[in-house]
C-alpha positions in Angstrom: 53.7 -94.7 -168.8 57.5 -95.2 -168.3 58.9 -93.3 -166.1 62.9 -92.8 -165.1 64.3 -92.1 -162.3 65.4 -89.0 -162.6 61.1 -88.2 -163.2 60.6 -89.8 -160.4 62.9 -88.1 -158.5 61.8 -84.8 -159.8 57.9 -85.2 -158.9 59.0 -85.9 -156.0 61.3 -82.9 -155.0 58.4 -81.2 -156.6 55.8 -82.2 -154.3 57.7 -81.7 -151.9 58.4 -77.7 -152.8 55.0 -77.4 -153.4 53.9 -79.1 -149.8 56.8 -77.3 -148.4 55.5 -73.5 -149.7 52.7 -74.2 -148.6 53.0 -75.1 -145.2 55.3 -71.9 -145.0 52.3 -69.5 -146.1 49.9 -71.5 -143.2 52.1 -71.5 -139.9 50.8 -68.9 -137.8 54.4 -69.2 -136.3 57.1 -66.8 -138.1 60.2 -69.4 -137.0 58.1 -72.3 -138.3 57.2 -70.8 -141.9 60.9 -70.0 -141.7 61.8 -73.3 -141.3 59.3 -74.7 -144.1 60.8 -71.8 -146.6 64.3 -73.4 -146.1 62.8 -77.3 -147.2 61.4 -75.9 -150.0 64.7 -74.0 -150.9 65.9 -77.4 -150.6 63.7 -79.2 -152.5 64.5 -76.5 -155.2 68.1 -76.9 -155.1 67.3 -80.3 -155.4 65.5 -79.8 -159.1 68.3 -77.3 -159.7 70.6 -80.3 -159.4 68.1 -82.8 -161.3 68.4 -80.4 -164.3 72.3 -80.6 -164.3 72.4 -77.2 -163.4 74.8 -77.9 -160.6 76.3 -74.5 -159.8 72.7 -73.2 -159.0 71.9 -75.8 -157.0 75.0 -75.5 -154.6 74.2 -71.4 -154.5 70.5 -71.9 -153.7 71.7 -74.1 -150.8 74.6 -72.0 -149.7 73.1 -68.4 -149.8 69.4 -69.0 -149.5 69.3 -72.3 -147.2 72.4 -70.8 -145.9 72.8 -66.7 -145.5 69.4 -65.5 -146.2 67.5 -67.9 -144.0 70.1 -66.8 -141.0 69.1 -63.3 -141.6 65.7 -64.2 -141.4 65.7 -65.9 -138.6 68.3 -63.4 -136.7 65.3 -60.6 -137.6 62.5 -62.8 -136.4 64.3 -63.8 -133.0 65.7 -60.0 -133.1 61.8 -58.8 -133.4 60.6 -61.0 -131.3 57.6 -62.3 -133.9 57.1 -65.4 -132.2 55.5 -64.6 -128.8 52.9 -62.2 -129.6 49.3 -63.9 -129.6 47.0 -61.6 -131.3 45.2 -62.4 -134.4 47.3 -62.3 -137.8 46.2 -60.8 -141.2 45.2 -63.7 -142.2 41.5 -63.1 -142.3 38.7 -64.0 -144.7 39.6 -60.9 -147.0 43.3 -61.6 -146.9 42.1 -65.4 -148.0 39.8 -64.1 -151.2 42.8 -62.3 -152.3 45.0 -65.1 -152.2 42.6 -67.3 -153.7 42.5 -64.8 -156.4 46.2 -63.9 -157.1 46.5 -67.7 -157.4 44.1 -68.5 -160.0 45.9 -65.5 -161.5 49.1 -67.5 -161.5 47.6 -71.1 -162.6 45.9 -69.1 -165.7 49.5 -67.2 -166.6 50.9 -71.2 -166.1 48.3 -72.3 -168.1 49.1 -69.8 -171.1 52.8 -70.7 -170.9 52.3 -74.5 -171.3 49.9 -73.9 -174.0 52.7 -72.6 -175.7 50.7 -68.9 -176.7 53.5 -67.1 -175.7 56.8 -66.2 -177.7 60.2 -67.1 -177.0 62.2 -64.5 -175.4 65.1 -66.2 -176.8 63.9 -67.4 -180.5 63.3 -70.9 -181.0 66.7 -72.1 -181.2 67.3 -71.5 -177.7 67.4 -74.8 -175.5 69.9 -76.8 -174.5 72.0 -76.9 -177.3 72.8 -73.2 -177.0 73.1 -73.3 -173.4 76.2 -76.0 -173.6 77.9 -73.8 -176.5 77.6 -70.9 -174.1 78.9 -73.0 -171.2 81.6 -74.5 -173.2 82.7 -70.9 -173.7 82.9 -69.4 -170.7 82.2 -71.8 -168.2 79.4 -72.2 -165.8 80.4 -69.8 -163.3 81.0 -67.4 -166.1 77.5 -67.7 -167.4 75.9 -66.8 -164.6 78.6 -63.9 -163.0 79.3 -62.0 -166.5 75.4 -61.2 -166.8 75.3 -61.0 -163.5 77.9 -58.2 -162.7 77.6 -56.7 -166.1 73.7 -56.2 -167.3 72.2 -57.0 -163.6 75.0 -54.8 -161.5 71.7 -52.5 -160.3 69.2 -54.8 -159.1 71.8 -57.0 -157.6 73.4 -53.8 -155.3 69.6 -52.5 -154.8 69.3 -55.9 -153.4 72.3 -56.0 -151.1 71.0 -52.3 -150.0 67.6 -53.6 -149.3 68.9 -56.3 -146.8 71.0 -54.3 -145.3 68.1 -51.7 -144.8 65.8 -54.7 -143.4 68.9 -55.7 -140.9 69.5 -52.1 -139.5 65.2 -51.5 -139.3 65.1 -54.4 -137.2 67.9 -53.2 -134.7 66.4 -50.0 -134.6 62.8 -51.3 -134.0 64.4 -54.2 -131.4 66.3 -50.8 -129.8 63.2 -49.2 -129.1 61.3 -52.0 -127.3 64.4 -52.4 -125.1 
């Protein structure tokens, strides 16, 4: 087997996503699975930048790794998450579910990569039509027009729900106080 570097490179980043997730869903420690979600939004942008999808890669870094991380740290430190010593959910229950909903995922994987399911797009969609698109209105252009056009309501319900989760924690971190 021949492999290039860019393979290489991109088993690699993948392991290291996939080691990264799951350290994050095993820490005990809110600030530590924090920290392990922000490698493995690294090691994303990292694929993001492997597959020449540059743009991505550079907004995965700056407003997950970046913005989104800071809120979720300034909730956790806000909350306080990190000092209480009681047992977590995590118990053997909580494990046979996860167990579950992940052989749920590798089977839906599984059906993808066996090729069963139809193309959303049709068959000619690859990377040929993803250059003309880019070639016509840009990168940025691919991604804002849907974005703010066709996706304007889950992206404000978004924005609303973060802003929801900051004010809950104030309130909650108000009452303890």
């Amino acid at each position: 087997m021949n492999l290039t570097v860019t393979q290489v490179l991109f088993f690699f980043f993948a392991s290291c996503a996939a080691g990264s997730a799951l350290a994050m869903v095993t820490r005990r420690n809110p600030v530590a699975c924090a920290m392990w979600l922000i490698g493995t939004f690294f090691s994303v942008a990292a694929i993001y930048t492997l597959l020449g999808a540059y743009f991505i890669g550079i907004i995965q870094i700056l407003v997950y790794a970046g913005a989104i991380m800071v809120l979720f740290l300034f909730v956790i430190m806000l909350l306080n998450l990190g000092n209480d010593y009681e047992d977590d959910i995590r118990g053997t229950g909580w494990k046979i579910a996860a167990g579950g909903a992940g052989l749920i995922i590798i089977a839906l994987l599984g059906r993808v990569f066996a090729g069963d399911l139809p193309r959303p797009l049709g068959d000619a969609a690859g990377p040929g039509m993803l250059a003309a698109a880019q070639a016509e209105r840009g990168v940025v252009g691919l991604i804002g027009i849907p974005l703010y056009n066709e996706y304007v309501v889950p992206l404000q319900a978004t924005a609303i729900l973060l802003l929801v989760a900051v004010v809950g924690a104030v309130v909650l971190a108000k009452r303890k106080v």
